[in-house]
C-alpha positions, 0 to 999 in steps of 0.5 A: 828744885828737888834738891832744895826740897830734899835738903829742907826735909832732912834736918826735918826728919833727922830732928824728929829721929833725934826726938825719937832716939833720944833715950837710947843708951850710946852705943856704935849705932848711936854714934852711926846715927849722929855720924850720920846727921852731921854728914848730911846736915852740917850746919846741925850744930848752929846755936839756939833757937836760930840756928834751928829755923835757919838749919833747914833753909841752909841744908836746902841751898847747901843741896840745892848747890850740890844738885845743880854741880851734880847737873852740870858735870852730868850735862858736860859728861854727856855732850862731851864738852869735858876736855880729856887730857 
């Protein structure tokens, strides 16, 4: 649940950082930042408008995903149910 809140969030924060940094000339920090959003938003790219209000529910399942997988492996790490080979 904290990872679907996350992950709706951050399209969110990137798109008001992308706001805020629009003017700035291109530069190797520029090019970290937009690095940076395609990483931990890759549907960032969708087209138009639609793209925009489906991008954040997307991102949330995609982190939603990666959280319970994440959960998982912890879990099967820790009781010892992973087989060693």
């Amino acid at each position: 649940m904290i990872s679907a809140a996350i992950g709706f969030c951050v399209p969110i924060f990137w798109g008001f950082a992308g706001f805020v940094l629009f003017t700035a000339h291109e530069s190797m920090w520029t090019n970290l930042f937009w690095n940076a959003v395609y990483f931990t938003c890759p549907f960032w790219a969708l087209p138009g408008n639609l793209g925009m209000i489906v991008m954040p529910f997307l991102n949330a399942a995609l982190y939603s995903c990666v959280g319970l997988i994440i959960r998982f492996l912890y879990r099967s790490i820790s009781t010892g149910r992973m087989n060693r080979s």
